[in-house]
C-alpha positions in Angstrom: -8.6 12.0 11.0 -7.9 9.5 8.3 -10.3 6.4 7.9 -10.1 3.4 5.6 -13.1 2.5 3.8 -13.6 -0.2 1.1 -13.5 1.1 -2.5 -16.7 1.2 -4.2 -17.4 1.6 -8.2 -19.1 5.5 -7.7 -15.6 6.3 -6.4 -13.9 5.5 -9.5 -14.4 9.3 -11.4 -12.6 10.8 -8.3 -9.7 7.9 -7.6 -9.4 8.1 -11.6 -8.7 12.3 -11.4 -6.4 11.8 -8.7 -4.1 8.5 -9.9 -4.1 10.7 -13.5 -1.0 13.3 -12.0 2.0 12.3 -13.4 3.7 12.0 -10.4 1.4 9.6 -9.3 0.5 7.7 -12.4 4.5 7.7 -12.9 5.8 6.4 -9.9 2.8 3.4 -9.9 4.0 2.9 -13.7 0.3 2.8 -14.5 -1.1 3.8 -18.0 -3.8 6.2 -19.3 -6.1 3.2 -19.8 -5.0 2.0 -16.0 -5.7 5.4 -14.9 -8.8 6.0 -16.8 -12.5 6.0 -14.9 -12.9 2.5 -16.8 -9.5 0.9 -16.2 -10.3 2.7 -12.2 -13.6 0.5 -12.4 -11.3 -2.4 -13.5 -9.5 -2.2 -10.2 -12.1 -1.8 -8.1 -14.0 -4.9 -9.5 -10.5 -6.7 -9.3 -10.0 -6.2 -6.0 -13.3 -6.6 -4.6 -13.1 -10.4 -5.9 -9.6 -10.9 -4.7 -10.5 -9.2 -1.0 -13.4 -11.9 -1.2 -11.0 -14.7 -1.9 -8.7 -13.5 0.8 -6.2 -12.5 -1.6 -6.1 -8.8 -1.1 -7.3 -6.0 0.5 -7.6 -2.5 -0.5 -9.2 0.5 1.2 -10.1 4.1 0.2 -8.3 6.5 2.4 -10.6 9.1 3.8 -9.8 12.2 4.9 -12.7 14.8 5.4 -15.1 13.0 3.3 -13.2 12.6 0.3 -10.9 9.8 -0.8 -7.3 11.0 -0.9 -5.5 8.0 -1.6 -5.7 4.0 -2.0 -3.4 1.6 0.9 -3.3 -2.1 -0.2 -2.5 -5.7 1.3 -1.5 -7.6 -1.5 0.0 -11.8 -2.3 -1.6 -12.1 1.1 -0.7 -15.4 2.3 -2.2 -17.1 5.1 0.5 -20.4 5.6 3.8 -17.9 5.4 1.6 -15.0 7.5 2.9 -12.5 5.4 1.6 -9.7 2.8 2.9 -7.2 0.8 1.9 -3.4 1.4 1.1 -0.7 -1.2 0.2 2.7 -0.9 -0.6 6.1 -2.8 -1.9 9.5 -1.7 -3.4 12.0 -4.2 -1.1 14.8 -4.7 -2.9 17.6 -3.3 -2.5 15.7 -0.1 1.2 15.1 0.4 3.5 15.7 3.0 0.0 16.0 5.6 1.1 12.6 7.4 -1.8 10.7 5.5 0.4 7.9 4.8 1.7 7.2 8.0 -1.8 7.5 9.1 -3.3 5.0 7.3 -0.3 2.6 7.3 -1.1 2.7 11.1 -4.6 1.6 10.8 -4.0 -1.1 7.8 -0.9 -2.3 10.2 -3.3 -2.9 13.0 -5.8 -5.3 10.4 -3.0 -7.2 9.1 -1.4 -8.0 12.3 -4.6 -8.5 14.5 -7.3 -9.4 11.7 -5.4 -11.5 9.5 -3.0 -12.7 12.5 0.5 -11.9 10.2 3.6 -11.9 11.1 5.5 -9.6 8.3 4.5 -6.8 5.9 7.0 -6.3 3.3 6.9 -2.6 2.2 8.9 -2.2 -1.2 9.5 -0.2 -3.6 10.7 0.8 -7.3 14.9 1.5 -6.6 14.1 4.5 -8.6 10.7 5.5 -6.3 13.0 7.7 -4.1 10.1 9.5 -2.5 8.0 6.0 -1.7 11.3 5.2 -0.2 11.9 8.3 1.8 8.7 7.9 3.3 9.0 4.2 4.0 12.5 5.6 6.1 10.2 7.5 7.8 8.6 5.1 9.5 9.8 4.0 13.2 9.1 0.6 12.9 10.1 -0.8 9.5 13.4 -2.5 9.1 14.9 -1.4 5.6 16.6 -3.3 2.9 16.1 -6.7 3.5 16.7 -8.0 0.2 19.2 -10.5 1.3 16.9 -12.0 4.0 14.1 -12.7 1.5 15.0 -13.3 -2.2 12.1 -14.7 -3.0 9.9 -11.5 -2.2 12.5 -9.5 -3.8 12.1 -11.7 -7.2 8.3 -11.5 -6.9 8.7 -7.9 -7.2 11.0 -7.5 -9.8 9.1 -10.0 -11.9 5.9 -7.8 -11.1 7.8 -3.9 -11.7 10.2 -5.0 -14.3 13.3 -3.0 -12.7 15.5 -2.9 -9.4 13.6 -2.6 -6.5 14.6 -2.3 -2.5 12.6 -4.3 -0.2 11.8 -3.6 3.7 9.7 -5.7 6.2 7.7 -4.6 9.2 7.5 -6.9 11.8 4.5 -7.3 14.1 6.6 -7.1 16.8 8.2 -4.0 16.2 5.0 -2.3 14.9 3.4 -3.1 18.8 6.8 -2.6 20.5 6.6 1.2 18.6 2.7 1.7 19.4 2.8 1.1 22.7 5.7 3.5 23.6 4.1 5.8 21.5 0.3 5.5 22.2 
């Protein structure tokens, strides 16, 4: 069973190890100093003072103890009710339905918690394997770009490249865990 926990800095040696694989640290586009137990420290301290603004949060995923991954609600704003969702599991962890799992459980906060509307799940147009996953998921509706240009510009601007953009909509996300649940 997966659980969502809020990062502290004496995690930041073991999120550090596992953000370091290439194919993680590649596909994030983060550096060696990003990836680093300092530049892991950095992040944590960063969004500890953003979640306490109410501009972000970020849990540690848990799975049997140890933190497998990092799931994120980010540009979190209030007026449009609408966030932006990011996600990463270790790589000795994928393809064992951890994503899905805790995209379930940070769903459920953004939607009842924070009382949003949309959760706009993007990615890289290169990322093909964050957007295979994202496919997988019953109740996303995928590339939206046309529908919202604006969030589409944010995340160029932010990635520096093409990127595809899909929204889930609380409505769905219920409509799917109630038949399912």
């Amino acid at each position: 069973m997966i659980t969502l926990r809020p990062h502290q800095l004496e995690d930041a040696e073991h999120v550090s190890a596992l953000s370091s694989h290439e194919k993680i640290s590649g596909a994030l586009g983060l550096s060696k100093a990003q990836t680093s137990v300092e530049g892991t420290r950095a992040f944590i301290s960063f969004v500890n003072a953003e979640e306490a603004k109410g501009n972000m949060y970020s849990r540690a995923i848990v799975f049997e103890n140890k933190i497998v991954g990092v799931i994120t609600l980010k540009q979190v704003d209030l007026s449009k009710r609408s966030c932006h969702i990011g996600t990463w599991i270790g790589y000795p962890y994928w393809g064992q339905g951890m994503n899905a799992a805790a995209k379930k459980q940070i769903l459920q906060f953004a939607f009842d918690e924070l009382n949003l509307q949309l959760v706009f799940a993007g990615a890289k147009a290169e990322n093909l394997r964050s957007i295979k996953a994202q496919e997988k998921l019953p109740y996303i509706r995928m590339n939206v770009e046309h529908l919202f240009p604006d969030e589409v510009e944010s995340m160029v601007n932010e990635y520096g490249t093409d990127c595809i953009l899909n929204v889930i909509e609380e409505r769905s996300f219920y409509q799917w865990l109630n038949q399912n649940h």
